[in-house]
PyMOL Python script that loads the backbone (N, CA, C, O; Angstrom):
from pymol import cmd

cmd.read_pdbstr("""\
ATOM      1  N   UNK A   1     212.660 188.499 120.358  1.00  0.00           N
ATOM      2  CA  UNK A   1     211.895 188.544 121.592  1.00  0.00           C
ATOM      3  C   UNK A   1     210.436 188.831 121.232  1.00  0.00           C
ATOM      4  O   UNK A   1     210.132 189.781 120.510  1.00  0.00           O
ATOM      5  N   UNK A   2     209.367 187.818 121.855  1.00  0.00           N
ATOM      6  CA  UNK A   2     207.817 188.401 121.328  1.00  0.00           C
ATOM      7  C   UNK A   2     207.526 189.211 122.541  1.00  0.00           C
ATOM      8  O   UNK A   2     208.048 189.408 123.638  1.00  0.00           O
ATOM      9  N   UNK A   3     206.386 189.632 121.827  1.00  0.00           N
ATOM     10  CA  UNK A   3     205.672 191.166 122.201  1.00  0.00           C
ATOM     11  C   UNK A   3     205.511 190.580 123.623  1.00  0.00           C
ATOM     12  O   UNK A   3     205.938 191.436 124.399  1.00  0.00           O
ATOM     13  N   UNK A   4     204.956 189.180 124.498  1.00  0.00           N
ATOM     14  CA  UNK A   4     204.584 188.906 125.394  1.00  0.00           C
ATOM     15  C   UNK A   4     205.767 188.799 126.474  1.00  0.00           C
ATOM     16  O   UNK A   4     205.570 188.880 127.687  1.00  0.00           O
ATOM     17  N   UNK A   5     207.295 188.564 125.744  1.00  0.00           N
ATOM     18  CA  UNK A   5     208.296 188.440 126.451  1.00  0.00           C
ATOM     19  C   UNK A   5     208.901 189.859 126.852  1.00  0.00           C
ATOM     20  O   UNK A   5     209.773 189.894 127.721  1.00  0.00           O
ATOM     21  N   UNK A   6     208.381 191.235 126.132  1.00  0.00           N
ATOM     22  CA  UNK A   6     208.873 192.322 126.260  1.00  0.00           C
ATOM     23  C   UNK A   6     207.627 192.712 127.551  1.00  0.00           C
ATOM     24  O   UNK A   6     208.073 193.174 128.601  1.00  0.00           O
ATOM     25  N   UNK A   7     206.339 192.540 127.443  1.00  0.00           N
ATOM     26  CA  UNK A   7     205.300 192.512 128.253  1.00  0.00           C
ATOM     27  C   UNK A   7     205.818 192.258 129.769  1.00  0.00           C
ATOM     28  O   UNK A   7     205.612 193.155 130.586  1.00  0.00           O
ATOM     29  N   UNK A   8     206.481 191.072 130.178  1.00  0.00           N
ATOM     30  CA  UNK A   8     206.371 190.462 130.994  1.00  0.00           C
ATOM     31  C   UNK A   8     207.866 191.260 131.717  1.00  0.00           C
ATOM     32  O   UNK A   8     207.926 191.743 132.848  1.00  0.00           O
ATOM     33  N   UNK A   9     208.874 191.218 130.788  1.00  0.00           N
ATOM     34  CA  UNK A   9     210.063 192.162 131.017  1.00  0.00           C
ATOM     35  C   UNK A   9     209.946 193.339 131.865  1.00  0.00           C
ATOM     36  O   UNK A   9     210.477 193.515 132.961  1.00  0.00           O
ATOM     37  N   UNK A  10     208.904 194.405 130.981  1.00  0.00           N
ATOM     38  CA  UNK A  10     208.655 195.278 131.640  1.00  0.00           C
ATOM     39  C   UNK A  10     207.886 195.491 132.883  1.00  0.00           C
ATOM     40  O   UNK A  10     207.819 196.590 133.434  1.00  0.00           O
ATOM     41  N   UNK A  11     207.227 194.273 133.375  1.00  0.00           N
ATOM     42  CA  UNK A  11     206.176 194.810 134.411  1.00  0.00           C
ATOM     43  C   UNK A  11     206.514 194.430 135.549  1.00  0.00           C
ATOM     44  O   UNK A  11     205.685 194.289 136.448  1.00  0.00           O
ATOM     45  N   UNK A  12     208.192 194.129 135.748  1.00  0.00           N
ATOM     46  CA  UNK A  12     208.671 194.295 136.998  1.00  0.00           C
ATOM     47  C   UNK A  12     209.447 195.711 136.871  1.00  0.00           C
ATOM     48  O   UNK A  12     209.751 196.161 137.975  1.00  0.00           O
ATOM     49  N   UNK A  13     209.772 196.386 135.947  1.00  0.00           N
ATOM     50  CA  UNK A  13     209.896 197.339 135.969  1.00  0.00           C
ATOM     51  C   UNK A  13     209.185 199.264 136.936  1.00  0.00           C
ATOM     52  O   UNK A  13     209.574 200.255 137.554  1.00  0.00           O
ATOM     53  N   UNK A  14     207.474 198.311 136.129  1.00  0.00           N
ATOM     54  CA  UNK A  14     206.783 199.025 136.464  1.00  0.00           C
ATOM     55  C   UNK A  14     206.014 199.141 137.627  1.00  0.00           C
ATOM     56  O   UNK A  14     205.391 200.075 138.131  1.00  0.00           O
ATOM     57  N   UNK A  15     206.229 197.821 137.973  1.00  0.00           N
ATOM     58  CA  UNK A  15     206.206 197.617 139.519  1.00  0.00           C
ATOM     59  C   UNK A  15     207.250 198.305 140.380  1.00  0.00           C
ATOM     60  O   UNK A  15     206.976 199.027 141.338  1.00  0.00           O
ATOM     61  N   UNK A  16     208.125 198.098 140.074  1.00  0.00           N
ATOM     62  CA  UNK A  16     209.184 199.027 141.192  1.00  0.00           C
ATOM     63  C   UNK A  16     209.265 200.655 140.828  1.00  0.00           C
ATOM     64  O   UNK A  16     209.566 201.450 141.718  1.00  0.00           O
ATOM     65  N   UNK A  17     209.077 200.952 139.933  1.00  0.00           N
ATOM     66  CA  UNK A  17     209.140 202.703 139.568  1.00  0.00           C
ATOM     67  C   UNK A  17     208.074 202.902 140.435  1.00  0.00           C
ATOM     68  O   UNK A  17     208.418 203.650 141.350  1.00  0.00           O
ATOM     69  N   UNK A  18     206.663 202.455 140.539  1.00  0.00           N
ATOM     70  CA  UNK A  18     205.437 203.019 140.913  1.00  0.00           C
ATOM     71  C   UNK A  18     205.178 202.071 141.938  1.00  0.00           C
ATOM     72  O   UNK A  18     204.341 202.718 142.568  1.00  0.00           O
ATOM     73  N   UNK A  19     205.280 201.145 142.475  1.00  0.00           N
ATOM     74  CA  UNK A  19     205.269 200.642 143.777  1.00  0.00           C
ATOM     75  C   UNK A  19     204.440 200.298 144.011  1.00  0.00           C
ATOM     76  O   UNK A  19     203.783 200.587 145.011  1.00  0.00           O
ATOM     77  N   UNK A  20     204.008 199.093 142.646  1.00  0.00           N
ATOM     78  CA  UNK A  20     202.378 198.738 142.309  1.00  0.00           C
ATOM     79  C   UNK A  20     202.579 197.263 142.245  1.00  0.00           C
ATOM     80  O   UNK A  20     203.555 196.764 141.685  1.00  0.00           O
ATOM     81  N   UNK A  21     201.786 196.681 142.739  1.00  0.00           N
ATOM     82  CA  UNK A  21     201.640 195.321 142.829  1.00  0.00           C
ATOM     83  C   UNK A  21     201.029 194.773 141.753  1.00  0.00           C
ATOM     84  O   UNK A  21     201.498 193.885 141.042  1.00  0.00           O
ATOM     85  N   UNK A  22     199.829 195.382 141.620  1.00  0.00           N
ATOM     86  CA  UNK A  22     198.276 195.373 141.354  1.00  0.00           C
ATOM     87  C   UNK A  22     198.115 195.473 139.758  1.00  0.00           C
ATOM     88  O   UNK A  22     197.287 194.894 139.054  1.00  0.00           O
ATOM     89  N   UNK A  23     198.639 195.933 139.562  1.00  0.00           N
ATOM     90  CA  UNK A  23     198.870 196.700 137.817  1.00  0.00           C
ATOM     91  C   UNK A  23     199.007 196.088 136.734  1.00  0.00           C
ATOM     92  O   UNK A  23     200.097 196.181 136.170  1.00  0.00           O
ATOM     93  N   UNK A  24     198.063 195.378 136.201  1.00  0.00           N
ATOM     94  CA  UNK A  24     198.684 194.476 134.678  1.00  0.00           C
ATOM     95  C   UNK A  24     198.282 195.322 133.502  1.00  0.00           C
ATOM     96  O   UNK A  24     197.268 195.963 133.228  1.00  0.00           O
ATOM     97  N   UNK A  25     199.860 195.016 132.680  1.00  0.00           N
ATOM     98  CA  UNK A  25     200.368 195.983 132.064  1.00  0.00           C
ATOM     99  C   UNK A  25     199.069 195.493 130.675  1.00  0.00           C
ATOM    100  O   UNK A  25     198.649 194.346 130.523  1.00  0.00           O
ATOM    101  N   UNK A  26     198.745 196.456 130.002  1.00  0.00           N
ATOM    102  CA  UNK A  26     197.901 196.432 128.872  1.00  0.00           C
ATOM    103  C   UNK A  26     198.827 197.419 127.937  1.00  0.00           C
ATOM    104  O   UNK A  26     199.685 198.269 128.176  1.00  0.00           O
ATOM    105  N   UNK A  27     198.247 196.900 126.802  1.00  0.00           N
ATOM    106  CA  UNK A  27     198.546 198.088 125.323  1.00  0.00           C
ATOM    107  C   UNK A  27     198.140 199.317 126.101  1.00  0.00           C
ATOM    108  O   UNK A  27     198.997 200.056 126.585  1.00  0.00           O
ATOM    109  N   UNK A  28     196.542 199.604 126.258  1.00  0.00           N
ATOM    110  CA  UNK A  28     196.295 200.725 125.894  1.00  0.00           C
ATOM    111  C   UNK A  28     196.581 201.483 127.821  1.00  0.00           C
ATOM    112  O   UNK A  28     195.851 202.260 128.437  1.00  0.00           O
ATOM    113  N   UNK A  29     197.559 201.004 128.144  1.00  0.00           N
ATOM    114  CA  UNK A  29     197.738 201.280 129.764  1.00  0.00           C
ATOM    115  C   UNK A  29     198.588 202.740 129.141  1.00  0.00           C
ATOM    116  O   UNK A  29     199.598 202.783 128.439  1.00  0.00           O
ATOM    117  N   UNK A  30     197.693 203.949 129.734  1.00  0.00           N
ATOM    118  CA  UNK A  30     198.437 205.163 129.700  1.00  0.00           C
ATOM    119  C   UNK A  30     199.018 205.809 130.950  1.00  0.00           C
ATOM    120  O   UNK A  30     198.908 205.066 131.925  1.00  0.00           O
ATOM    121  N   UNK A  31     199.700 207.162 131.248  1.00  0.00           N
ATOM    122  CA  UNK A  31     200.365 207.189 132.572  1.00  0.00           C
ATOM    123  C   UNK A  31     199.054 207.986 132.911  1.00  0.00           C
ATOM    124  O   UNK A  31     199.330 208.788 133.803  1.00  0.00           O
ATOM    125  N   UNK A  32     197.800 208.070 132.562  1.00  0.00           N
ATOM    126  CA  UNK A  32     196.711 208.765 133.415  1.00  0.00           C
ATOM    127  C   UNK A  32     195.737 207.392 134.144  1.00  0.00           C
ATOM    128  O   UNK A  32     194.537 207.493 134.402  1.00  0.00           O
ATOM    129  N   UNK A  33     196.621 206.075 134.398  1.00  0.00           N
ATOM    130  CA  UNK A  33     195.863 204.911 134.228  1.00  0.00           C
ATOM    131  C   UNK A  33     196.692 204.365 135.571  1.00  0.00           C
ATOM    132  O   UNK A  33     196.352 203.412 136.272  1.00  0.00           O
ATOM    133  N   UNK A  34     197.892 205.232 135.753  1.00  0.00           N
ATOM    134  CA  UNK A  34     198.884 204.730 136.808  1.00  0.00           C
ATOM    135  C   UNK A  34     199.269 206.141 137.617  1.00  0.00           C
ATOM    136  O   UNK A  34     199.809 207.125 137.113  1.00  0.00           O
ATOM    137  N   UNK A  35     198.847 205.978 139.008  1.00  0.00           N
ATOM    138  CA  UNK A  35     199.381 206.793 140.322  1.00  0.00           C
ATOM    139  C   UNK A  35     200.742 207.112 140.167  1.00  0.00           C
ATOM    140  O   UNK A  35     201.588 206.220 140.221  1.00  0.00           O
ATOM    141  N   UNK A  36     201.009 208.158 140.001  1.00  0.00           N
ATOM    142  CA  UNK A  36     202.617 208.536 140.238  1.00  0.00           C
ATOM    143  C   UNK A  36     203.506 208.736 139.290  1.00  0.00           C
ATOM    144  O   UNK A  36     204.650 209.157 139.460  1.00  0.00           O
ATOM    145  N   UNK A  37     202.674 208.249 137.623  1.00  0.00           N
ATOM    146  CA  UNK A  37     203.392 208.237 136.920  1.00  0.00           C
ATOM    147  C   UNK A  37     203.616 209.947 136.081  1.00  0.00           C
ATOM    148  O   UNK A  37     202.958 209.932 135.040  1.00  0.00           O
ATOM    149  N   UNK A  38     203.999 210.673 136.185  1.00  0.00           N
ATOM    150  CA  UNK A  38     204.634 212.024 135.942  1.00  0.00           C
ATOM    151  C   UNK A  38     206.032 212.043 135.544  1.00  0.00           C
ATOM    152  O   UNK A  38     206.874 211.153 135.654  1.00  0.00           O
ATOM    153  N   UNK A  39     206.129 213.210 135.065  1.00  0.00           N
ATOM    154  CA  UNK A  39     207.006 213.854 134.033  1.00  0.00           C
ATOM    155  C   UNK A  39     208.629 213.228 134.111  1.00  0.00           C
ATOM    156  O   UNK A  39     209.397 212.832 133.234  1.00  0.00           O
ATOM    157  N   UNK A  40     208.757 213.357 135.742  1.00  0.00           N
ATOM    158  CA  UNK A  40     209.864 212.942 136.281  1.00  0.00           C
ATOM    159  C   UNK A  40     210.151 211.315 136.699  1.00  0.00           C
ATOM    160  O   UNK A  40     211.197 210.908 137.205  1.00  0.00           O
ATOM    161  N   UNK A  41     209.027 210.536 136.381  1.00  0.00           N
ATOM    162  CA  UNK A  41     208.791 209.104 136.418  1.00  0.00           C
ATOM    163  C   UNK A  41     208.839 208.655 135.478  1.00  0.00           C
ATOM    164  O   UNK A  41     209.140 207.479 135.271  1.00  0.00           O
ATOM    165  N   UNK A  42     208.527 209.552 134.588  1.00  0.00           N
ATOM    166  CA  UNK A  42     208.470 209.171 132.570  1.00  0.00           C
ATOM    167  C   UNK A  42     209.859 209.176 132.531  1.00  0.00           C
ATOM    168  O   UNK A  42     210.366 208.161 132.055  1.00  0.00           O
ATOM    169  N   UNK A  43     210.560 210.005 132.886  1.00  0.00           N
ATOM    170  CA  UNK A  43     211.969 209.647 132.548  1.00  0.00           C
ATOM    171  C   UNK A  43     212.572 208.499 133.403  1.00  0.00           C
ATOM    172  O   UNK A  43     213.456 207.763 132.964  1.00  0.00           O
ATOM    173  N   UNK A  44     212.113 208.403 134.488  1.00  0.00           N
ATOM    174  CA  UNK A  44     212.960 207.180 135.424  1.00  0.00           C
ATOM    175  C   UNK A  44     212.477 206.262 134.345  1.00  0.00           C
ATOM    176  O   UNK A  44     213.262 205.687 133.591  1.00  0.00           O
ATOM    177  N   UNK A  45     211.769 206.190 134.309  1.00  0.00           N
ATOM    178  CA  UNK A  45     211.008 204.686 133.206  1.00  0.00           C
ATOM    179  C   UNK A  45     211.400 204.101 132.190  1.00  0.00           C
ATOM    180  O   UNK A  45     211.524 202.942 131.796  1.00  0.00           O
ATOM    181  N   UNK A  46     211.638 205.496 131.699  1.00  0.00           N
ATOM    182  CA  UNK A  46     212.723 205.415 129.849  1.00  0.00           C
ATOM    183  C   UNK A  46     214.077 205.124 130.237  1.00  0.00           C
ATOM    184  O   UNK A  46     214.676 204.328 129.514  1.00  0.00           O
ATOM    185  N   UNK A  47     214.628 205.560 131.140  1.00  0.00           N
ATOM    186  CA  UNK A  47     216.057 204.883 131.570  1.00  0.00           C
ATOM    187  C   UNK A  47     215.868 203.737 132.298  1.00  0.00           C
ATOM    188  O   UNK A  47     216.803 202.964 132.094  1.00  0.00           O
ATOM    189  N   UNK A  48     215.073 203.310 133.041  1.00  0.00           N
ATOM    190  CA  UNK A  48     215.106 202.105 133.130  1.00  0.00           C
ATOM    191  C   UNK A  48     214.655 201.280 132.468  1.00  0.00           C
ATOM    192  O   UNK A  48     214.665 200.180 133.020  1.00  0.00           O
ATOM    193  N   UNK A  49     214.006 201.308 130.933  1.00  0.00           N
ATOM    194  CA  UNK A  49     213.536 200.470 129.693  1.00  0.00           C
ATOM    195  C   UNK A  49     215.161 200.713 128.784  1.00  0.00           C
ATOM    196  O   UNK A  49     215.451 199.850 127.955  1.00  0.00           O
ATOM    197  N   UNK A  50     215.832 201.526 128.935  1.00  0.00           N
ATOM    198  CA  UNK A  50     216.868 201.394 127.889  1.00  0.00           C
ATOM    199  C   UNK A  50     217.526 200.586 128.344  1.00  0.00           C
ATOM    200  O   UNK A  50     217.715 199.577 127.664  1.00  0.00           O
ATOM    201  N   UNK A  51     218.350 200.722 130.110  1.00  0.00           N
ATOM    202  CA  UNK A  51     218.941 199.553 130.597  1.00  0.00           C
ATOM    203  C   UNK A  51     218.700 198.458 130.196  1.00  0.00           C
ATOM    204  O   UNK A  51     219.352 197.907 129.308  1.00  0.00           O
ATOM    205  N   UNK A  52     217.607 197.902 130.852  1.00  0.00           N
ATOM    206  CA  UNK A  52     217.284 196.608 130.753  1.00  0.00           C
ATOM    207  C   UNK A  52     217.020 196.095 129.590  1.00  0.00           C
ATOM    208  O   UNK A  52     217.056 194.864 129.563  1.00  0.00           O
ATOM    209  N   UNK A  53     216.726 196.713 128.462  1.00  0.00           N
ATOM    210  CA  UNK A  53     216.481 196.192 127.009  1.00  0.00           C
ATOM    211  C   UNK A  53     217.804 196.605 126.426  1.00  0.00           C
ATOM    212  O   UNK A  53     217.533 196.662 125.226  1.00  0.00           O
ATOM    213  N   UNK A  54     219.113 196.939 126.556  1.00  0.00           N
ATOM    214  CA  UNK A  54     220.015 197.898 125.919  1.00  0.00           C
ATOM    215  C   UNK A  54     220.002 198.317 124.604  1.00  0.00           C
ATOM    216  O   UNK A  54     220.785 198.223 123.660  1.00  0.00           O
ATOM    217  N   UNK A  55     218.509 198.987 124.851  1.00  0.00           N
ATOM    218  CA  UNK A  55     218.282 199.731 123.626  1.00  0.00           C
ATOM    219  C   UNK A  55     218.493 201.394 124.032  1.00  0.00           C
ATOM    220  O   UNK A  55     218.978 201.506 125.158  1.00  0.00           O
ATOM    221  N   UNK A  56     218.253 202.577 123.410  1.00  0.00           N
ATOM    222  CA  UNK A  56     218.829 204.096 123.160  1.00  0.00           C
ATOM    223  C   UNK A  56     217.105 204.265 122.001  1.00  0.00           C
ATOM    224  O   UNK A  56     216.690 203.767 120.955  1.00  0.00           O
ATOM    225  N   UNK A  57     216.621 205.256 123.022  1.00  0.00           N
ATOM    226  CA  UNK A  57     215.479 205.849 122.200  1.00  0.00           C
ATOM    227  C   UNK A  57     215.929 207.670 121.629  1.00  0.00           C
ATOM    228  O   UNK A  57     216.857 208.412 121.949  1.00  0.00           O
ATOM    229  N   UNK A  58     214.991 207.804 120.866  1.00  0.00           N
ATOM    230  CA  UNK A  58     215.478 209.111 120.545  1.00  0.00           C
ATOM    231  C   UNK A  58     214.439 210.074 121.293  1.00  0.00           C
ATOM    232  O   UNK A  58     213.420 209.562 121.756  1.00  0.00           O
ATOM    233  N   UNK A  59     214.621 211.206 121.404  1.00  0.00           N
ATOM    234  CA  UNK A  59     213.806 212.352 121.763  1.00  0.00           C
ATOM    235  C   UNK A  59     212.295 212.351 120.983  1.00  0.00           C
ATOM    236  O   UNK A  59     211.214 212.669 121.479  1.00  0.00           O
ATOM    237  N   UNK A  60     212.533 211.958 119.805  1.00  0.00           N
ATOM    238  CA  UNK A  60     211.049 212.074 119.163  1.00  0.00           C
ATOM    239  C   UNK A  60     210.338 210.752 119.422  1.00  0.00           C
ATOM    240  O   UNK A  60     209.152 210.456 119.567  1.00  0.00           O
ATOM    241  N   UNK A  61     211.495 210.050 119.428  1.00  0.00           N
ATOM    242  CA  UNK A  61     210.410 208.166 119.639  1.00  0.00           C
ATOM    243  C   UNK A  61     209.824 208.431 121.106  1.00  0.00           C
ATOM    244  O   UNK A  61     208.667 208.039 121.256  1.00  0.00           O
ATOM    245  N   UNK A  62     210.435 209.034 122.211  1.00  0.00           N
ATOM    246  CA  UNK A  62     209.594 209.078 123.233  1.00  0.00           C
ATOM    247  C   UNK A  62     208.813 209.973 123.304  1.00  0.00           C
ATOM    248  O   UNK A  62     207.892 209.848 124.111  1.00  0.00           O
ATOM    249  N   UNK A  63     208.870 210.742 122.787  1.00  0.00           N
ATOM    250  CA  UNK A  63     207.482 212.446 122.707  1.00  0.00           C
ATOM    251  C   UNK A  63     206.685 211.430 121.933  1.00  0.00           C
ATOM    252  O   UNK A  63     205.532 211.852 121.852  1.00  0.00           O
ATOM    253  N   UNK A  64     206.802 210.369 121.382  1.00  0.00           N
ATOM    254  CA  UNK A  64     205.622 209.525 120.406  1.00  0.00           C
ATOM    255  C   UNK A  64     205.023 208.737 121.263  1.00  0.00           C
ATOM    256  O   UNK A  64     203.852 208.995 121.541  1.00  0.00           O
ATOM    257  N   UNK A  65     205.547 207.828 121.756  1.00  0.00           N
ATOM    258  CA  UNK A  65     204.830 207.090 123.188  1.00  0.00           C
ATOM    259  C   UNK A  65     203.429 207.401 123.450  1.00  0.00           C
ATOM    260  O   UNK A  65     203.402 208.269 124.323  1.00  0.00           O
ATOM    261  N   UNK A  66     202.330 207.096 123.103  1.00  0.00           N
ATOM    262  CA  UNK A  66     201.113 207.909 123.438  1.00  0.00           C
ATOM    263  C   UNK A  66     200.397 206.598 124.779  1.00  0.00           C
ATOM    264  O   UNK A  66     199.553 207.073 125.538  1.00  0.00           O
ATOM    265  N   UNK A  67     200.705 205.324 124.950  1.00  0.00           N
ATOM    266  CA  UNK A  67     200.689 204.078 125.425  1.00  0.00           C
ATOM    267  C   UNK A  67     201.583 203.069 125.920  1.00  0.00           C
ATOM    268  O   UNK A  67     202.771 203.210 125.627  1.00  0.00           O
ATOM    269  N   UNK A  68     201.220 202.004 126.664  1.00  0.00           N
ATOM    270  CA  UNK A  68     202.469 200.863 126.542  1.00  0.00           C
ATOM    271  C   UNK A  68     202.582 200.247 125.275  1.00  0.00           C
ATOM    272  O   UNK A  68     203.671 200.083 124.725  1.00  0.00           O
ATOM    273  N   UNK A  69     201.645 199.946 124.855  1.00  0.00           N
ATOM    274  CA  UNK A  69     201.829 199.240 123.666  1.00  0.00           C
ATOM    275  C   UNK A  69     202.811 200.063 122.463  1.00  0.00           C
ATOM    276  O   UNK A  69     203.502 199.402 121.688  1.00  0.00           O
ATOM    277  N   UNK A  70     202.785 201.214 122.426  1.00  0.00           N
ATOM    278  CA  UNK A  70     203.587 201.714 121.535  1.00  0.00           C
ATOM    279  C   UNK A  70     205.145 201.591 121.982  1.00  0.00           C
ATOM    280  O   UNK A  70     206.100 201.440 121.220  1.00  0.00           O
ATOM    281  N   UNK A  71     205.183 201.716 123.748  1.00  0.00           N
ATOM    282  CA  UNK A  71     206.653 201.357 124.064  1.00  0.00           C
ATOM    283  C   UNK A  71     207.161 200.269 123.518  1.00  0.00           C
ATOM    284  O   UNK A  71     208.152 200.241 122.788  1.00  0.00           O
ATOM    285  N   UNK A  72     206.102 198.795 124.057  1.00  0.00           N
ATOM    286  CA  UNK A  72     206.347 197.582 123.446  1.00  0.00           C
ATOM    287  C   UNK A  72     206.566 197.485 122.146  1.00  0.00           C
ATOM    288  O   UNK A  72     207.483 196.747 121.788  1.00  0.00           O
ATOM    289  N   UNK A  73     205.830 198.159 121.207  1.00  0.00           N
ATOM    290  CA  UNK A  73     206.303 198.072 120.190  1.00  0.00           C
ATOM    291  C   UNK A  73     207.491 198.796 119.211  1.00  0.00           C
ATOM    292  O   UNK A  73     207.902 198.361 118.136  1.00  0.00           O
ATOM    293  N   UNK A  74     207.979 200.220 120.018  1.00  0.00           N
ATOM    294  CA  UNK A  74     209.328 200.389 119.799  1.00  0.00           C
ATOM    295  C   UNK A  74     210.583 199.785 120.501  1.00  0.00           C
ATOM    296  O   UNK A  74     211.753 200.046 120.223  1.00  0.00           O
ATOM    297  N   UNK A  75     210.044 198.772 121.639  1.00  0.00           N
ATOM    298  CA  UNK A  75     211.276 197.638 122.177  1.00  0.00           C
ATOM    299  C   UNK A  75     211.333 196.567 121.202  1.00  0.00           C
ATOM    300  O   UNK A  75     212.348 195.877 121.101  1.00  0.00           O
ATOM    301  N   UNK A  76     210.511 196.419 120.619  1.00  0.00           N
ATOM    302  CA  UNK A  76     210.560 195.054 119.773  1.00  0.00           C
ATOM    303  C   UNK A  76     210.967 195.942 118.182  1.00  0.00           C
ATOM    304  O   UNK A  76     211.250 195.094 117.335  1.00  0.00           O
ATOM    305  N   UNK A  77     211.031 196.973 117.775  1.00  0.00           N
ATOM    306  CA  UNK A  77     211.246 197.400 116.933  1.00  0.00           C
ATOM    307  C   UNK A  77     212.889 197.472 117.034  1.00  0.00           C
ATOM    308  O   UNK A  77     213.676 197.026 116.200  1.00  0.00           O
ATOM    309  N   UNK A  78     213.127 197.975 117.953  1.00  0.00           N
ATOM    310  CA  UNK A  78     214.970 198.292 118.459  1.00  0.00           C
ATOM    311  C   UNK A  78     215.715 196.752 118.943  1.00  0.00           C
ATOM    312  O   UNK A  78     216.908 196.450 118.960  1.00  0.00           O
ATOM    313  N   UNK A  79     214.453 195.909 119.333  1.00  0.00           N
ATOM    314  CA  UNK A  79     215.368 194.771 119.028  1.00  0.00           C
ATOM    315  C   UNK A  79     215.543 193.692 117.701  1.00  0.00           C
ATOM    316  O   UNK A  79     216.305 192.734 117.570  1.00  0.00           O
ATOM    317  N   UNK A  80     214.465 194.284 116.735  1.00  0.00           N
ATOM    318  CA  UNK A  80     214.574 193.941 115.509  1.00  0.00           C
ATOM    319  C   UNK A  80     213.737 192.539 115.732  1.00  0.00           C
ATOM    320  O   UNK A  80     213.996 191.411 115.312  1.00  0.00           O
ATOM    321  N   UNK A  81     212.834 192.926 116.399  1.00  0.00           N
ATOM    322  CA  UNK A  81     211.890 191.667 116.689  1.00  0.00           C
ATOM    323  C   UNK A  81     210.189 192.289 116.064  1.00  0.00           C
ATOM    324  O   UNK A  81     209.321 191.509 115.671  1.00  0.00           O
ATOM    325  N   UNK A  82     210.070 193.346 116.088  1.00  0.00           N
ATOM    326  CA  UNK A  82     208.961 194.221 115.105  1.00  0.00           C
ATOM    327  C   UNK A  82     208.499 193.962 113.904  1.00  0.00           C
ATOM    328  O   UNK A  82     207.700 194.732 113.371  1.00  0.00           O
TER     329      UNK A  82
END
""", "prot")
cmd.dss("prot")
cmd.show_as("cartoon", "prot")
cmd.util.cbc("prot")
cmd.orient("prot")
């Protein structure tokens, strides 16, 4: 899967967690860049990126997350597309 197909994956995602139309997803898109996105949204988010990718992150890969692009690039890492 390329980086643009994991891109595009996720940003109906992120549309429905945050209830954003408007929002195109970038690398350096952080959750101080998106309304609503908090502690308890970070987790709706990560369970709804494991679903839909049926990938399993670990506790430290998500305390690493500093961006999207780093998500994208541990989805494409867990799908062995990295």
């Amino acid at each position: 899967m390329t980086e643009q197909m994991i891109y595009s994956q996720l940003q109906p995602i992120f549309d429905d967690l945050f209830d954003t139309g408007d929002l195109a997803l970038a690398a350096d898109t952080t959750a101080d860049d998106v309304d609503g996105w908090d502690s308890l949204n970070h987790v709706m988010l990560i369970l709804a990126v494991q679903k839909r990718f049926k990938v399993k992150f670990s506790a430290a890969e998500i305390s690493g997350l500093e961006n999207v692009g780093a998500l994208v690039a541990l989805i494409g890492k867990k799908l062995g597309t990295a």
